[in-house]
C-alpha positions as CSV (number, residue, x, y, z in Angstrom):
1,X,67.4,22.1,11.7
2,X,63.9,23.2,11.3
3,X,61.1,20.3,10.7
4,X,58.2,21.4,8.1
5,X,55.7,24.0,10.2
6,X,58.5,24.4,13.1
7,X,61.0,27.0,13.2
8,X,63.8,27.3,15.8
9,X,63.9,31.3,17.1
10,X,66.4,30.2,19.6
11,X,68.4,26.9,20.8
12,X,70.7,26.6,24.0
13,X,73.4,25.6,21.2
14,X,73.6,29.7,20.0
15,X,73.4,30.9,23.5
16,X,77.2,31.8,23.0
17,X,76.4,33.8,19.9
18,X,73.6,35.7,20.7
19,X,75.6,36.7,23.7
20,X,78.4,37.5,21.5
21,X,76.4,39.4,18.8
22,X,74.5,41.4,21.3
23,X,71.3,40.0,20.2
24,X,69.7,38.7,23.7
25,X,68.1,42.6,24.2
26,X,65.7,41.7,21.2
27,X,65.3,38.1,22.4
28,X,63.9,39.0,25.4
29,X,62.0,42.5,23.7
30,X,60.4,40.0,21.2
31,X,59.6,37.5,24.5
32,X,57.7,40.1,25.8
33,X,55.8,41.3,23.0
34,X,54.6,37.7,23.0
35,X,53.5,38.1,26.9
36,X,56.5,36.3,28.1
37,X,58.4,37.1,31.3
38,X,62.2,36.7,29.6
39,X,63.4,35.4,33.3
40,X,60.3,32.6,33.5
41,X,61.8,31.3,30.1
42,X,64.1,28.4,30.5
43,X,67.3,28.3,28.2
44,X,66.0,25.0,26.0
45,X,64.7,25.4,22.3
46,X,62.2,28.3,21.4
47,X,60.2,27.7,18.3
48,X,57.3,29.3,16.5
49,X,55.0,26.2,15.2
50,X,51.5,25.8,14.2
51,X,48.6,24.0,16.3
52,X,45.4,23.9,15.0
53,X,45.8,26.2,12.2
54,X,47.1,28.7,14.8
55,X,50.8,30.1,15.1
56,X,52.0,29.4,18.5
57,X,55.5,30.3,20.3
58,X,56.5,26.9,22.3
59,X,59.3,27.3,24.8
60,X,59.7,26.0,28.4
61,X,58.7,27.5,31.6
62,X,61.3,27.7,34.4
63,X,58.5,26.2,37.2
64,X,58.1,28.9,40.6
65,X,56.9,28.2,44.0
66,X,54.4,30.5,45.6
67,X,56.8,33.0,46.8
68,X,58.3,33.3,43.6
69,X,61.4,30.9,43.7
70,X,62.4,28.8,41.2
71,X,62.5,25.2,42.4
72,X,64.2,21.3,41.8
73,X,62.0,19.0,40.5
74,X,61.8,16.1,43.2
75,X,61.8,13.3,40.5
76,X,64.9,14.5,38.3
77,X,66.6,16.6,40.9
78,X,66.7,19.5,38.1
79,X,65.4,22.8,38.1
80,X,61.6,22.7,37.5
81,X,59.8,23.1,34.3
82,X,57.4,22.4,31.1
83,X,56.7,23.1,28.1
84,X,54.3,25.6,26.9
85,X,52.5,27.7,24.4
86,X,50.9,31.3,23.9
87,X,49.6,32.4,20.6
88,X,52.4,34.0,18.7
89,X,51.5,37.7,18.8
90,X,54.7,38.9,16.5
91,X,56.8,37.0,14.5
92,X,60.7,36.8,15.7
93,X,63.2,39.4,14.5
94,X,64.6,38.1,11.3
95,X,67.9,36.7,13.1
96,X,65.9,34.7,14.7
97,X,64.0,32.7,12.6
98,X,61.4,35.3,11.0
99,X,59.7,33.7,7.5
């Protein structure tokens, strides 16, 4: 469910569908339009929100090491990542969350 200046272009919960529907080549088309490698984004929520009067995609970064690997977080013992944020450069496709 969306929360007022926050909408959800993709959630771990739909992975199945998207699969399913054939949608993941325009997830990762409209990633890229945004200046996002599709394969450094982590499979956790993508949402389009505004910061500082600014639209903005947030979505989390799957964390590499200097030769490219991904890598465990020693702390959690998970896969390595954060959360970040690029200007939104086009909105989503309208299955996926478009105003």
């Amino acid at each position: 469910m969306d929360q007022p200046g926050i909408r959800t272009v993709f959630h771990p919960d739909r992975w199945r569908r998207i699969l399913d529907l054939g949608q993941l080549p325009a997830l990762h088309d409209w990633l890229r339009v945004n200046g996002l490698d599709p394969h450094d984004v982590d499979k956790a929520p993508i949402t389009v929100e505004q910061r500082d009067g600014k639209a903005v995609v947030r979505y989390t970064a799957a964390l590499r090491d200097a030769e490219g690997y991904r890598y465990r977080d020693p702390v959690t013992g998970g896969a390595a990542r954060e959360e970040r944020t690029v200007p939104l450069l086009a909105e989503p496709p309208v299955e996926f969350g478009a105003p």
